[in-house]
N, C-alpha and C positions, 0 to 999 in steps of 0.2 A: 812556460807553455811546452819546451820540448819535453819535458820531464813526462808531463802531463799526455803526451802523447806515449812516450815511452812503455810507461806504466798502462796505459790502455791497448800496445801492442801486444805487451808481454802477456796481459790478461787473454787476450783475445788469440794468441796462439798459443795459453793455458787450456782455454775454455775448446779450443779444435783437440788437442792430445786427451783431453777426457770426454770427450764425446768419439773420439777417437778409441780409445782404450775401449768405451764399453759398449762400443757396437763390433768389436770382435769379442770380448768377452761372452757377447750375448750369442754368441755362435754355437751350437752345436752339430757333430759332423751328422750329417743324412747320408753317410755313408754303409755299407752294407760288407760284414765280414771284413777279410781280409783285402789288402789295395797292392793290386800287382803295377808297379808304374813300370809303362815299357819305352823306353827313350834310345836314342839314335850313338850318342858320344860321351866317353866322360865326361864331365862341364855339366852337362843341360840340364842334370838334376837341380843344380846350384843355380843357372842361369835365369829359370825358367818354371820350376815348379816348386821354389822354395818356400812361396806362403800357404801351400798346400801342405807341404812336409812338417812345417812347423805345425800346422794346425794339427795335424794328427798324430804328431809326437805330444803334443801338449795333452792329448786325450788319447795318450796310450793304442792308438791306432797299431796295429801288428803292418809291418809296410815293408813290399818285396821288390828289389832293382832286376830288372834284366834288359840289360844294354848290351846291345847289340855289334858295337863293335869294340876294341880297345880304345881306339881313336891313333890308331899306328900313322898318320899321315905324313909323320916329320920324322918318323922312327923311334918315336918314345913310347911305344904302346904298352912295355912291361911297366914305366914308370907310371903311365896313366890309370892302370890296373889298383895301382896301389894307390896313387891318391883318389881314387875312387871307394877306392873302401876304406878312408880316412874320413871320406864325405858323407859316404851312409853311417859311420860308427857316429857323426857327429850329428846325422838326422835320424839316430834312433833308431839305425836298419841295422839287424843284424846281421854280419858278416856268412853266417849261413843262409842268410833270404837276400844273398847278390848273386848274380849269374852275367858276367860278360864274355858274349860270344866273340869267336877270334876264328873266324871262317872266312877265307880265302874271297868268297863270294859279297862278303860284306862288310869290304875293306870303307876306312873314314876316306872322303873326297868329294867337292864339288861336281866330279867329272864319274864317278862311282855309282850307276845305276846298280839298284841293289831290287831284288827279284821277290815281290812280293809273298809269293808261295812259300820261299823259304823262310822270311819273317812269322810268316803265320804255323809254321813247322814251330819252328823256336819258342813261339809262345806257350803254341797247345801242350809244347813237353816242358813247357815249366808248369802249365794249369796242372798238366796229369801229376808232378811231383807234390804242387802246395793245391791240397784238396780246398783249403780255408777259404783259398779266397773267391771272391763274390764281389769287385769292383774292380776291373781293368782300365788305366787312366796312360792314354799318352796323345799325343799332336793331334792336331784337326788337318784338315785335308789342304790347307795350307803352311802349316808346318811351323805355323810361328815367324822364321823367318828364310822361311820360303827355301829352305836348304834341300836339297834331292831326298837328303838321307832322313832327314823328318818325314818328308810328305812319305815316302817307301815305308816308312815306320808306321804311320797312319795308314797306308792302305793295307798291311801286311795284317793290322790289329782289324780292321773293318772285315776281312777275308775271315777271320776266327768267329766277328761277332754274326756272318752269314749264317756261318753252320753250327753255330754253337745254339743248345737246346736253352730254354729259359731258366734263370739260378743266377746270371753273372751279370753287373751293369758296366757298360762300356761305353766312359765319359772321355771325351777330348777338351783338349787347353785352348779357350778360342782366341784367336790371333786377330791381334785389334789392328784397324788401321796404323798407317804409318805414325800421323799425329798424335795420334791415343798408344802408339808403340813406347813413344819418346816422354811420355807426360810425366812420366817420374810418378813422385808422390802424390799428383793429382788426379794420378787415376782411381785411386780411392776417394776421392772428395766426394763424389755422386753417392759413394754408400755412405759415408759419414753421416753427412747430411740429408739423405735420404733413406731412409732407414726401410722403408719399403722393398727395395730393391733387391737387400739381401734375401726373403723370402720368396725371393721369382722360384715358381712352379716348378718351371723347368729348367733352370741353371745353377751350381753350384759356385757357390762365392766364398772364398776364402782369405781374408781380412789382415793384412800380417799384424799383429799388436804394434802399439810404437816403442815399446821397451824391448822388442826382435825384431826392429826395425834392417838391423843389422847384419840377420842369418843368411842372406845371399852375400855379404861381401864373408863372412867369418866361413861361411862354407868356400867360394872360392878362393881363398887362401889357403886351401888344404889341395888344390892345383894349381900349385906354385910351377910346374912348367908351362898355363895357360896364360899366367895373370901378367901378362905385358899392361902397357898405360892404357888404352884406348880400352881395356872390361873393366875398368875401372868406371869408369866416363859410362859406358853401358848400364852398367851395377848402377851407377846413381842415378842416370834418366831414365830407364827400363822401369815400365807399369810392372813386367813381374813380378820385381822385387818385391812390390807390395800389395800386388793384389791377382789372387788366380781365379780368373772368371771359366768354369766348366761346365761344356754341355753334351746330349746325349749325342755319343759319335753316331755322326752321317758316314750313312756308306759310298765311297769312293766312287 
């Protein structure tokens, strides 16, 4: 009898991995030109938008970092600079479409208000340098996890998507409840099995495969000054990991 059960779990989280596999395979990006992602620290690439990056390295997406700060808050900021751009060579970014700002005014810290106006500076002169792109992707008005320096990041991008003329889409990462922060791989379960959902109108859904189940812990290992015990523990209960739910930024 336990055999017997065995063998029908195995199946049955056989029969989840290939239903699995090919409702991100059945994905194609509805995305537009090039994808400017504009994020707060080094890490958050890795932490937080890594089923988005896979997806669009998988389909040769052209994909542009501008991070805003080094993440200088312990004093490692030359070293974060670099395993920052260890993280985009590994997400398919090229070392010439990274930009981290190191401006006084928008230093890493909990306690570190960072001035809207000037985020929205820092974007429009990456827009003016990469004509290409035509999709700007970073936080919701929550921030993810509700850090100063995200939600600032988010109102800095919402300030550009006021005055900026029609041409460019400006999607935010939307920040699930607490419960649904934590659910791990179950945050995918809903699209799995519901296959509906990944074609919502208005949200972009991003599926990690389960063969790059992976690519958030293999990218945060390339910031090796962040990866104490506890992003470990994150990396494997974090819904990011495996799934990026995207919708059109609300303005602040």
């Amino acid at each position: 009898m336990s055999v017997f059960f065995a063998v029908t779990f195995l199946a049955l989280i056989l029969a989840v991995l290939l239903q699995w596999q090919r409702r991100s395979a059945a994905l194609r990006p509805r995305i537009l030109g090039d994808v400017l992602l504009v994020f707060a620290h080094p890490d958050d690439e890795a932490m937080f938008f890594s089923p988005m990056l896979e997806h669009l390295k998988r389909y040769d997406v052209k994909v542009h970092f501008l991070c805003l700060s080094n993440g200088n808050y312990e004093g490692l900021g030359a070293l974060r600079e670099k395993e920052l751009g260890l993280s985009a060579q590994f997400m398919g970014v090229h070392r010439n479409n990274v930009k981290i700002v190191n401006h006084p005014a928008l230093q890493d810290g909990m306690n570190k208000m960072w001035d809207a106006g000037l985020i929205r500076q820092e974007v429009l002169l990456y827009l003016q340098k990469a004509r290409n792109v035509r999709t700007v992707v970073t936080f919701d008005q929550w921030g993810v996890s509700h850090h100063p320096n995200h939600i600032a990041t988010h109102n800095g991008v919402s300030l550009v998507k006021e005055n900026m003329p029609p041409g460019i889409v400006f999607l935010s990462l939307r920040t699930r409840s607490l419960l649904g922060k934590y659910s791990g791989v179950l945050a995918a379960v809903q699209y799995i099995t519901n296959f509906s959902l990944l074609g919502h109108q208005h949200r972009f859904v991003f599926l990690v495969p389960p063969i790059s189940f992976l690519t958030s812990f293999l990218a945060m290992r390339l910031h090796r000054s962040q990866l104490v015990w506890f992003r470990y523990l994150f990396l494997a209960f974090s819904s990011y990991t495996y799934v990026n739910e995207l919708e059109e930024l609300k303005a602040s």
